[in-house]
C-alpha positions in Angstrom: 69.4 85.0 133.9 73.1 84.9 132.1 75.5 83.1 134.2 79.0 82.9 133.4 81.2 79.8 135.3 84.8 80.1 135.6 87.3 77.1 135.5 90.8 78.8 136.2 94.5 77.9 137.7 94.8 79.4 140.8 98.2 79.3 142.9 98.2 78.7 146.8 98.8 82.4 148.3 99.3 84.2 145.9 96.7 86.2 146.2 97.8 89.0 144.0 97.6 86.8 140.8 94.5 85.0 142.2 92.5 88.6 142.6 93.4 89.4 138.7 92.6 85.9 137.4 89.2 86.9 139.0 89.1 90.1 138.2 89.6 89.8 134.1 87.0 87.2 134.7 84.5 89.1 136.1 85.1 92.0 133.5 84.8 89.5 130.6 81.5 88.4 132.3 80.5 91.7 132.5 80.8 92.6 128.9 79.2 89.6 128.0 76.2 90.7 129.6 76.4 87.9 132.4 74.2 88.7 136.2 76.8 86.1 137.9 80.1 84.6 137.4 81.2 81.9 139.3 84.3 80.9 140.5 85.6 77.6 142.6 86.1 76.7 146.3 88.8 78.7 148.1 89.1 80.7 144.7 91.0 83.5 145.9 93.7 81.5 148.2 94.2 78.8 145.5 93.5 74.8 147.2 94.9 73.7 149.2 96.1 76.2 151.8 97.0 73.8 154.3 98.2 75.2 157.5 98.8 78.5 156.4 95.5 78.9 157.1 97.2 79.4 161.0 98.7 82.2 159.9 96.3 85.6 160.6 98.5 87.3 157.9 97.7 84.7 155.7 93.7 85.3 156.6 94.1 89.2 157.1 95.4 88.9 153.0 93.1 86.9 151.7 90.7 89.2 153.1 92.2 92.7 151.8 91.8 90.5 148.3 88.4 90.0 148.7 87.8 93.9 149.0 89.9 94.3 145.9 87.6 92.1 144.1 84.9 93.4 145.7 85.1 96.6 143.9 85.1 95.2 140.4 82.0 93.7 140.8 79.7 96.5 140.0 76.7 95.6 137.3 77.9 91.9 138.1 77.6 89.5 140.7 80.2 87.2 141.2 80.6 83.9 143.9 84.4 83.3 145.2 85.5 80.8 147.2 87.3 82.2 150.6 88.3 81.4 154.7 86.3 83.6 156.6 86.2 84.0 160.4 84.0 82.2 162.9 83.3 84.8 164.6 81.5 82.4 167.7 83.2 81.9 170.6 82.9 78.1 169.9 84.4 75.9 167.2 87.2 76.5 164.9 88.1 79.8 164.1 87.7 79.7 160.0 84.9 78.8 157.9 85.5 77.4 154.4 82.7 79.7 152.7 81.5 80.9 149.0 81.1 84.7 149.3 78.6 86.6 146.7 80.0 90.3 145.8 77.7 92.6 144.3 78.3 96.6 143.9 81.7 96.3 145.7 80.0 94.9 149.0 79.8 91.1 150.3 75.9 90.4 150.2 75.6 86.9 151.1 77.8 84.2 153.0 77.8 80.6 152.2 79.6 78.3 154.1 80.6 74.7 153.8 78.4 72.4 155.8 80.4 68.9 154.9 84.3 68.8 155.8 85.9 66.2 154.7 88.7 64.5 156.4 89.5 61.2 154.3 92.7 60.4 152.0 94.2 64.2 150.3 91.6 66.1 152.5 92.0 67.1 156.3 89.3 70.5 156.4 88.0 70.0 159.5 91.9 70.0 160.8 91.4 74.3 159.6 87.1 75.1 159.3 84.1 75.0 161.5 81.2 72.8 159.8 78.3 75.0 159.2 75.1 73.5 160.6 72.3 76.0 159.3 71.3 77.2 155.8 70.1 79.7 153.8 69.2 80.6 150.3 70.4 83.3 148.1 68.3 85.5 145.6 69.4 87.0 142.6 66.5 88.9 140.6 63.7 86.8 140.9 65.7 83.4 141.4 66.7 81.8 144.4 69.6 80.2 144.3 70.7 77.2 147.2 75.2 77.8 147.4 77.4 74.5 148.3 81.0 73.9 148.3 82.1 70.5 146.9 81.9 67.6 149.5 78.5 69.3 150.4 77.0 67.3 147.4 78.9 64.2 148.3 76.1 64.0 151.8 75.2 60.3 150.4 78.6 58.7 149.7 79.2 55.1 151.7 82.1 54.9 153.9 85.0 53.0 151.9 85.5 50.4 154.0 83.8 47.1 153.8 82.9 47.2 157.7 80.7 50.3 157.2 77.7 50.4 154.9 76.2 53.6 156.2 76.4 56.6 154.8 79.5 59.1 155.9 77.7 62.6 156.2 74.3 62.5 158.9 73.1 65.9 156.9 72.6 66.7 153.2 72.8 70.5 152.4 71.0 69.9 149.0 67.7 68.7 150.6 68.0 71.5 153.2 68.3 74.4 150.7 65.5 72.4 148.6 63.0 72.8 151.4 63.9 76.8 151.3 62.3 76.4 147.7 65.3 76.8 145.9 65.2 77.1 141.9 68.7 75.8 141.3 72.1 75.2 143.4 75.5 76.4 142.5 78.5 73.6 143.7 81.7 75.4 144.1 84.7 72.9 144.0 88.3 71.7 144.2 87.9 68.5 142.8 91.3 66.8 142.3 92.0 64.9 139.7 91.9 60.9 139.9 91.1 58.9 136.7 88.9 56.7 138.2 86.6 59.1 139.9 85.6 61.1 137.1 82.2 59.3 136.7 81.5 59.0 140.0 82.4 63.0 140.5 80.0 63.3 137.6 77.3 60.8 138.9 76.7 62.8 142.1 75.5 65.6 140.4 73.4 64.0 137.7 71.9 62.2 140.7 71.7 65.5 142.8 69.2 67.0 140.1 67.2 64.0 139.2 66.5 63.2 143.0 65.8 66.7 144.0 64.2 68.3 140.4 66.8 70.8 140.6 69.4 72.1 138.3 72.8 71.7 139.5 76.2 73.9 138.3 79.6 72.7 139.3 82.4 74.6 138.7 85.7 73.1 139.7 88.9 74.1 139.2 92.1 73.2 137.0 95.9 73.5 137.1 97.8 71.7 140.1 99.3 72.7 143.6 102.6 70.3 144.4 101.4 66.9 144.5 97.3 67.7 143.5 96.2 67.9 140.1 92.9 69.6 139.3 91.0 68.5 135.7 88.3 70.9 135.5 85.5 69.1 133.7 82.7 71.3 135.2 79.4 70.9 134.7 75.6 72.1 134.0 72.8 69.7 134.8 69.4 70.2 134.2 66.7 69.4 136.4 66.6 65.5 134.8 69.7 65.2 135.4 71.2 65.8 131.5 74.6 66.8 131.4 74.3 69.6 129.3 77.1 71.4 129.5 80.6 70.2 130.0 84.0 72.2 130.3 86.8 71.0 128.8 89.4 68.9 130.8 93.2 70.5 131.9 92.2 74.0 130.4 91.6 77.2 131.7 88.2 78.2 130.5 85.0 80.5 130.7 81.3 80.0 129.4 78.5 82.3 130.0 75.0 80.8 129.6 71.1 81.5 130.0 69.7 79.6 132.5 66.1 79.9 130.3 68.2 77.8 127.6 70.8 75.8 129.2 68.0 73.8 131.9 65.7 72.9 129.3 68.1 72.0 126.5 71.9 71.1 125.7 73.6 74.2 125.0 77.0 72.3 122.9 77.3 68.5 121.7 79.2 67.1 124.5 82.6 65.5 123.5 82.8 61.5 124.5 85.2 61.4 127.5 88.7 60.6 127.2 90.3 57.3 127.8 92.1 56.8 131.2 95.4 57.0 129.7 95.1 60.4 128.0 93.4 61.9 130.7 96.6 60.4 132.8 98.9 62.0 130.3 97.2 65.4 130.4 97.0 65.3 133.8 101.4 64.5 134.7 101.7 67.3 132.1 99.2 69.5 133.8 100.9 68.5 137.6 104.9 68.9 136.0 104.3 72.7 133.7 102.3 74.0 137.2 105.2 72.6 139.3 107.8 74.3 137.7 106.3 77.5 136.9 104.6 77.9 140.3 107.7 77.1 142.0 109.4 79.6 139.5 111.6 76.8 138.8 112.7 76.0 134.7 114.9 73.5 133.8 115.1 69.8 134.9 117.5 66.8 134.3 116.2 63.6 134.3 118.7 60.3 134.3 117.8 58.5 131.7 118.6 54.7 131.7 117.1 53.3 128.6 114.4 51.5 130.3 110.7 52.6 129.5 110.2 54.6 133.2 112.5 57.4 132.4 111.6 57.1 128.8 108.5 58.3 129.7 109.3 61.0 132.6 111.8 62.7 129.9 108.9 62.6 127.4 106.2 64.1 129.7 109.0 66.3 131.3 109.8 67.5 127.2 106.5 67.9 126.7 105.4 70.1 129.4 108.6 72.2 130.1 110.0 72.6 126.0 112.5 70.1 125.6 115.0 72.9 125.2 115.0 73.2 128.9 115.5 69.4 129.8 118.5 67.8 130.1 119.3 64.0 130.2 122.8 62.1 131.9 122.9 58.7 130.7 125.2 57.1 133.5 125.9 53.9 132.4 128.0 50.8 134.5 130.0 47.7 134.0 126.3 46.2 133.5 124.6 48.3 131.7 123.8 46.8 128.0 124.8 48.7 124.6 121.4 48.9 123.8 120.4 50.5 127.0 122.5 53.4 126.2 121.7 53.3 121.9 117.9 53.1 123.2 119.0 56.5 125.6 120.8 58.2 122.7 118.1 57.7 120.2 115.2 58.9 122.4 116.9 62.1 123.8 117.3 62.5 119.9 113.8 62.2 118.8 112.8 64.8 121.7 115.6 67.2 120.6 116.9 66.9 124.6 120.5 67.5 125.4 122.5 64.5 126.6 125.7 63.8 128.0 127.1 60.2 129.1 129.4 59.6 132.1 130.4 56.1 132.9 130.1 55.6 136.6 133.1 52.9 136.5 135.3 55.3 138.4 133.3 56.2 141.2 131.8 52.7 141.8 135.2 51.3 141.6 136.7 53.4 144.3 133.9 52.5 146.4 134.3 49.2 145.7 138.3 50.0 146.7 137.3 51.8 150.1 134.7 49.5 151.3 137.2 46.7 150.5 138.8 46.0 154.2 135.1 46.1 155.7 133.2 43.9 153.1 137.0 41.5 153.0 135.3 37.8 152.2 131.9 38.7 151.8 129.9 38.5 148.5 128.4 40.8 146.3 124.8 41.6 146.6 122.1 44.1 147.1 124.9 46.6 148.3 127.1 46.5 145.7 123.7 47.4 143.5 122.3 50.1 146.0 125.7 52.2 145.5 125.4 52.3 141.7 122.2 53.7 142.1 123.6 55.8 144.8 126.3 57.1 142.7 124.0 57.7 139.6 122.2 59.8 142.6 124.9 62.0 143.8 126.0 63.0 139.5 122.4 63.9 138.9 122.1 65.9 142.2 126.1 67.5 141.3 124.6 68.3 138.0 121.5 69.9 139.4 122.9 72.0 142.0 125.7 73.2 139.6 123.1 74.2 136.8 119.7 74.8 138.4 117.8 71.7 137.0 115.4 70.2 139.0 115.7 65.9 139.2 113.0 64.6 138.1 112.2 60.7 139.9 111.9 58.1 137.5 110.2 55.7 139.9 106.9 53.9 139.2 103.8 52.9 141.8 104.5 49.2 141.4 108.2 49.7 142.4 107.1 52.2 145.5 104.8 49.7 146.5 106.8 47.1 147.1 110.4 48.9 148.0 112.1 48.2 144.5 114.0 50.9 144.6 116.8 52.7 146.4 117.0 55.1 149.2 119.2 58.1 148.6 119.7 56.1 144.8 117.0 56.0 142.4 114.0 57.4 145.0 116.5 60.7 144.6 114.7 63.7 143.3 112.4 67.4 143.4 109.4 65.8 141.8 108.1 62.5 141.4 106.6 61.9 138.2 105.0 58.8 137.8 104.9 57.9 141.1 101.6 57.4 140.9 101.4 55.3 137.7 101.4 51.5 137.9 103.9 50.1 135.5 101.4 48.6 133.5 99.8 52.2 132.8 103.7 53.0 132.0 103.2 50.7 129.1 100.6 52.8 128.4 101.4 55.7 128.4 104.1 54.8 126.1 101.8 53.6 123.7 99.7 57.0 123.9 103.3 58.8 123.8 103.6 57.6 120.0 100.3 57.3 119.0 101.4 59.7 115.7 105.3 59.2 115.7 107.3 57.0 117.3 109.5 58.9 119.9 109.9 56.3 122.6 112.3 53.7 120.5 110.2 50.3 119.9 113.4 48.3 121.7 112.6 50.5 124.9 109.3 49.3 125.1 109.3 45.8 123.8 112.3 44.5 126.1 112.4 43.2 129.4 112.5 45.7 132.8 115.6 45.4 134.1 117.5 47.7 137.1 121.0 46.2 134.8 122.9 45.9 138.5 123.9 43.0 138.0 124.6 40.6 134.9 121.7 39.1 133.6 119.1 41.0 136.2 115.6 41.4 135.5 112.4 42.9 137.3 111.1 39.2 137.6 113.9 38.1 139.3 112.4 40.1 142.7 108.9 40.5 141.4 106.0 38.5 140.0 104.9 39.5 136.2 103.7 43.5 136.6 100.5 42.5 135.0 99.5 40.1 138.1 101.5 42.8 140.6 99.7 45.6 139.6 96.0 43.9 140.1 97.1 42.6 143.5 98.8 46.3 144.2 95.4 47.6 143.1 93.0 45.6 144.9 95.6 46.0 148.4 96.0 50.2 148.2 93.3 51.6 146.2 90.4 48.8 147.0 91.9 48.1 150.8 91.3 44.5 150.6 92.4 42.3 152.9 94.2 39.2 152.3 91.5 37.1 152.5 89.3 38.5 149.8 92.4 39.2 147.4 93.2 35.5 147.7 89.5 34.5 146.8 90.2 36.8 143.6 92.2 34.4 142.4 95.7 35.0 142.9 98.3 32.5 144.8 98.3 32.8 148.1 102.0 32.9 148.8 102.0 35.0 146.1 99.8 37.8 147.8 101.5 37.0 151.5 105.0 38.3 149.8 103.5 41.2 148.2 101.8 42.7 150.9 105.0 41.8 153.4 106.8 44.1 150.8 104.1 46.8 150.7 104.3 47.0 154.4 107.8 46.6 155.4 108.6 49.5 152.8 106.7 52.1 154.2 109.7 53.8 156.1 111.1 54.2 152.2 107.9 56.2 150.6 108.2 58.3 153.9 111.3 59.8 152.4 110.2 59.7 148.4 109.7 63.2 147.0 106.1 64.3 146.3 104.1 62.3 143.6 102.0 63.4 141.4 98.6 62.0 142.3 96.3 60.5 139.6 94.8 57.9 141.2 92.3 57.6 144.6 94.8 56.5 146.5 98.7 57.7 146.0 101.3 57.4 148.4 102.1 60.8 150.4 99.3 62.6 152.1 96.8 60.5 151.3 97.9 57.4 152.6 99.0 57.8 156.0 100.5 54.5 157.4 102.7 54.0 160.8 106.1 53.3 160.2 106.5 51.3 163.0 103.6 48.8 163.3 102.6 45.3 162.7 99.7 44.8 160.8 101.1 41.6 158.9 
């Protein structure tokens, strides 16, 4: 049997591109000769749909889509990912379900048994669990049909507490009693670097456990804040990799089945390091943003410190640095090199620039606040309204032009509330949101890996917000390489005090940090989206009361 497995960009409702995405696909597939093409979870509404999967227009669409697919499938069968209706009088009124056209009819219905409802995800909020299951024959091969987080059955929960597994069902071992030859895994995998292996793990350990070829096929491309790397797979039944799609790329293989589970089909390229897959993955998140949201241009403020070095480099990178634009907005504090630093990167990218001194403004501030603030010294407020005046020329320049602000902001800085509201957390997209500063660093490095566009003095000096004289990061913060382990083990790992302190770290240390990560939670509430690269970013995936006490 030829198989073909397609790893596209598909964009939330809109259904007409989705439907010819699929459509070339399948005709490709045809002409190569293939019995089945696959395509990923909720294929044909693009993932996530959120709550517009309320809407009955929304479903009544995504349906009429279906038909239109439908019909190009003649000589070809092809698996799509789609909401269908429960059609009980019980339970939710959706299923999430993988649909097999054949001959311009629907011949089989899959649905998903496993709904997850942990950080990004929230399906059973929209779908019905499906609680029986069936098999699916094509020629003389029967083939078992699950939809991502069906294959995750034996995943622990995260936290310490719990050591049982999450899911009481596993669909694989119910479609492997039904004497099934091989399963197909339809997903929407987002991307976080430090899943990839384990995303990869439970399907290698899928076929060895069961003796049973396993094919993935995930998606790529991003929708707002979620990222999608592709990377899908062929196992055979000893769980060999041996077939692996590229990562960040549209792309389409069609195999034999005869060939592909008995042998490796293509020398399997080592994986990526963490930060290139980062990199590819904020250029992936920023080029979808834009051009999904039919958006172009975007202005980033550029300070001369290494965040915005490396948002205006991404931002160049994925949007053609003819449609970026960079105001360096310097103060009464801000160093010569800050702005030479500025001036010589927007250079190397061939971005336009313009300076503007924000004396002026910060002075008559300074000159209206005068009677209220009469006797009282300078501090953090004085700060906050440079960074809110830098805010309100950025936003001038984008509503006047169309550019889209990009935020400059890093994860260790989000974390623990160094930043400002309505100031420097200003902005349509954050880019590195996500990224710890010391992957910043990184990224630099990986930036000019074969030329050096991030100026050397950018990355080799000291962080500094330059609101005051002499300010730097460590004035307010511990060293980012011991803030960022703490950060990691506190958000992504959910460790508690106790066992972060047995890690090693000072214990008045870790008592500050976490007081900061908590009592700033009302200022990520307001952030713009983040692109998420990690397990566990700020926005929809971490949902924390405002108003509690914890610590």
């Amino acid at each position: 049997m030829k198989i073909s497995i397609a790893q596209l960009n598909y964009h939330v409702g809109n259904f007409a591109r989705n439907a010819e995405l699929i459509c070339n696909a399948v005709k490709k597939a045809r002409q190569e000769g293939s019995d089945l093409v696959v395509f990923s979870e909720l294929s044909v509404t693009g993932y996530p749909p959120l709550d517009l999967l309320d809407h009955s227009d929304f479903v009544k669409k995504c349906a009429e889509a279906v038909e239109n697919i439908a019909a190009e499938c003649t000589g070809i069968s092809a698996i799509v990912g789609v909401p269908v209706l429960n059609t009980n009088k019980e339970g939710k009124k959706l299923y999430n379900a993988a649909l097999v056209l054949s001959e311009g009819k629907i011949v089989f219905t899959s649905k998903k048994a496993l709904l997850p409802t942990y950080d990004i995800f929230d399906e059973y909020r929209y779908f019905e669990p499906e609680k029986s299951f069936h098999v699916f024959t094509l020629g003389s091969m029967k083939i078992g049909i699950t939809i991502c987080e069906d294959l995750w059955d034996e995943q622990p929960f995260e936290n310490e507490f719990e050591k049982s597994r999450l899911y009481s069902v596993s669909p694989i071992e119910e479609l492997v009693k039904l004497n099934t030859d091989f399963v197909i895994n339809i997903s929407a995998s987002p991307f976080s670097y430090s899943r990839i292996e384990t995303r990869n793990n439970i399907f290698i350990g899928k076929a060895k456990k069961y003796g049973r070829p396993v094919i993935d096929v995930n998606q790529t491309g991003a929708n707002t804040e979620l990222i999608f790397h592709g990377g899908s797979l062929v196992v055979n039944n000893a769980g060999e990799v041996v077939m692996q799609l590229p990562y960040f790329e549209e792309c389409m293989v069609t195999f034999d089945t005869g060939m592909a589970f008995s042998k490796q089909l293509q020398a399997l390229p080592p994986r990526p390091s963490d930060t290139e897959l980062i990199y590819k993955a904020l250029i992936t998140g920023i080029r979808d943003y834009f051009g999904k949201m039919n958006f172009s241009k975007a202005v980033v403020g550029l300070s001369g410190g290494i965040d915005s070095a490396v948002v205006l480099s991404l931002a160049a990178k994925a949007l053609g640095s003819e449609n970026m634009k960079a105001l360096l907005l310097p103060s009464r504090y801000s160093s010569d090199h800050s702005v030479t630093d500025a001036v010589r990167l927007a250079e190397n990218l061939g971005v336009k620039y313009e300076i503007i001194s924000i004396e002026k403004p910060f002075s008559a501030f300074e000159e209206s606040l005068s009677p209220l603030f009469s006797g009282l010294p300078s501090d953090v407020t004085e700060e906050n309204i440079q960074a809110r005046v830098r805010a309100i020329l950025l936003m001038a320049y984008s509503n006047k032009f169309g550019h889209i602000l990009l935020n400059t902001s890093n994860k260790s800085e989000a974390a623990v509330g160094y930043g400002t509201l309505y100031g420097d957390m200003a902005g349509g997209l954050s880019v590195i949101g996500d990224v710890y500063k010391t992957d910043v660093y990184r990224l630099a490095e990986y930036i000019n890996l074969e030329e050096e566009i991030i100026p050397r003095n950018i990355i080799d000096k000291a962080p500094s917000a330059e609101l005051r004289p002499g300010q730097f990061d460590t004035d307010s913060l511990p060293e980012y390489g011991t803030l960022d382990k703490i950060l990691h083990l506190y958000i992504e790992m959910q460790k508690p005090f106790s066992e972060i302190i047995r890690s090693g770290f000072d214990r008045t240390m870790v008592e500050r940090v976490i007081r900061m990560i908590n009592s700033n939670e009302y200022k990520r509430y307001q952030a713009p989206p983040i692109l998420r690269i990690s397990s566990k970013a700020f926005g929809a995936g971490r949902r924390m009361p405002l108003v509690a006490k914890y610590w």
